[in-house]
C-alpha positions in Angstrom: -141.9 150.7 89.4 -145.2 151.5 87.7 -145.5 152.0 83.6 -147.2 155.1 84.3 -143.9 156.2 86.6 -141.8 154.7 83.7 -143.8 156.2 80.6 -143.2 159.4 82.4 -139.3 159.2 82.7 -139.3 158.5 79.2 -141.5 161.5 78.0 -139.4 163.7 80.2 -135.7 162.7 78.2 -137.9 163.6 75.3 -138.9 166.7 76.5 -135.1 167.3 77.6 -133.3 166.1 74.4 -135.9 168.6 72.8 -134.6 171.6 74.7 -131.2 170.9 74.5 -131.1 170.7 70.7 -133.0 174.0 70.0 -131.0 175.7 73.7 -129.1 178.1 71.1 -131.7 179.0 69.4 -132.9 182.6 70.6 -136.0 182.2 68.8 -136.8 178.7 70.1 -136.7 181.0 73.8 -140.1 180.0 75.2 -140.1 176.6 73.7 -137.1 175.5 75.0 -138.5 176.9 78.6 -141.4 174.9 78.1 -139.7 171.8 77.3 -137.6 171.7 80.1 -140.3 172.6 82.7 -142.4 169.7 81.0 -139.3 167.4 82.1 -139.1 168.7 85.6 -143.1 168.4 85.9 -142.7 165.1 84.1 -140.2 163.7 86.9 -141.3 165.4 89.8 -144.4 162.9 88.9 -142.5 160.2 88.3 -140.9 161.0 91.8 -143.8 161.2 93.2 -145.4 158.3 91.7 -142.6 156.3 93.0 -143.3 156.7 96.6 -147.5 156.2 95.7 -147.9 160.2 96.5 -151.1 161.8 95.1 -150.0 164.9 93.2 -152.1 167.9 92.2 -153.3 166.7 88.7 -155.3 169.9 87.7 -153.8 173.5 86.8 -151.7 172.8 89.7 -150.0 169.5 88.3 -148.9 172.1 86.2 -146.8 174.0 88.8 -143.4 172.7 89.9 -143.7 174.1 93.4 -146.6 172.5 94.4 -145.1 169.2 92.8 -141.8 170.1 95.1 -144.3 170.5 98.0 -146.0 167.3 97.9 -142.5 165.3 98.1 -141.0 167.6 100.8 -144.4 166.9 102.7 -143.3 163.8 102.3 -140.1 163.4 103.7 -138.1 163.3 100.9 -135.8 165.6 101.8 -133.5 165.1 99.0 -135.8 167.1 96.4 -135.2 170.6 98.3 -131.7 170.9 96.6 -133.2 171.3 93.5 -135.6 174.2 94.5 -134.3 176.3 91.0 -136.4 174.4 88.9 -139.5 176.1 90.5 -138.4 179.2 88.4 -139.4 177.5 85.3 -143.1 177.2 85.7 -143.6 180.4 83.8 -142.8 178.7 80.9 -144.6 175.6 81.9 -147.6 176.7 79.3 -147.5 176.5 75.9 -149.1 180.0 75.8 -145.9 181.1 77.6 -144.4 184.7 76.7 -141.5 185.4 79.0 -140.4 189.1 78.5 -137.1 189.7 77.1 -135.8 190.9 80.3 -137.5 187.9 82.2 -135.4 185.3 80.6 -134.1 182.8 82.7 -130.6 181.5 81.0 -131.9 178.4 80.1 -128.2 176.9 79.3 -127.8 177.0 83.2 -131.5 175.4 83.9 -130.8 173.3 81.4 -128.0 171.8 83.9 -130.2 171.8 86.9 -132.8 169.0 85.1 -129.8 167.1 84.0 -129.3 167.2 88.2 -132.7 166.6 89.0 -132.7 163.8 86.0 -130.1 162.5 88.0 -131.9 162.1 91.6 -134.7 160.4 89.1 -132.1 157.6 88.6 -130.8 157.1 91.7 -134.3 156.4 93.3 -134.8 154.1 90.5 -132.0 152.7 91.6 -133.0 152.2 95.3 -136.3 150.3 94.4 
């Protein structure tokens, strides 16, 4: 595996240990969004590092579907289970405002990068 793929799995548990210690926090809303969409962008990269898949690395590295996209173009069928994560790129700024009554429960999405986390390590795994 790379050091770039590797530096990025590590960034990601950052970004996820980061959300999950502020997720209560009403307050911490967007910034707790952010965090975890950083971890999904962050592996998504890793994933597609990985396989030695060129990924979108302007304003659209930024945007999980597109990141989604360039593995399921790629045959890796396994990454289409974990479509929910697209719904965090609105937060995937740190200029992100997410209206009150646009809130994604971040307690549940929370739980889907812990699944997509998971898929990280068992391609690891299989190298």
């Amino acid at each position: 595996m790379s050091a770039h793929a590797k530096s990025l799995i590590l960034k990601a548990q950052d970004d996820l240990d980061l959300a999950k210690k502020h997720l209560d926090d009403e307050k911490q809303h967007d910034l707790v969004g952010y965090n975890l969409a950083q971890a999904c962008e962050k592996y998504l990269k890793a994933l597609c590092d990985m396989r030695g898949l060129e990924y979108p690395a302007d304003e659209e590295g930024h945007d999980l579907d597109a990141l989604m996209q360039v593995l399921e173009e790629n045959n890796f069928a396994a990454i289409s289970s974990h479509a929910d994560i697209i719904e965090l790129t609105p937060y995937n700024s740190t200029k992100a405002h997410i209206r009150p009554e646009d809130r994604l429960d971040l307690e549940e999405y929370a739980g889907y990068v812990e699944n997509l986390k998971k898929l990280v390590g068992e391609q690891l795994r299989l190298l």
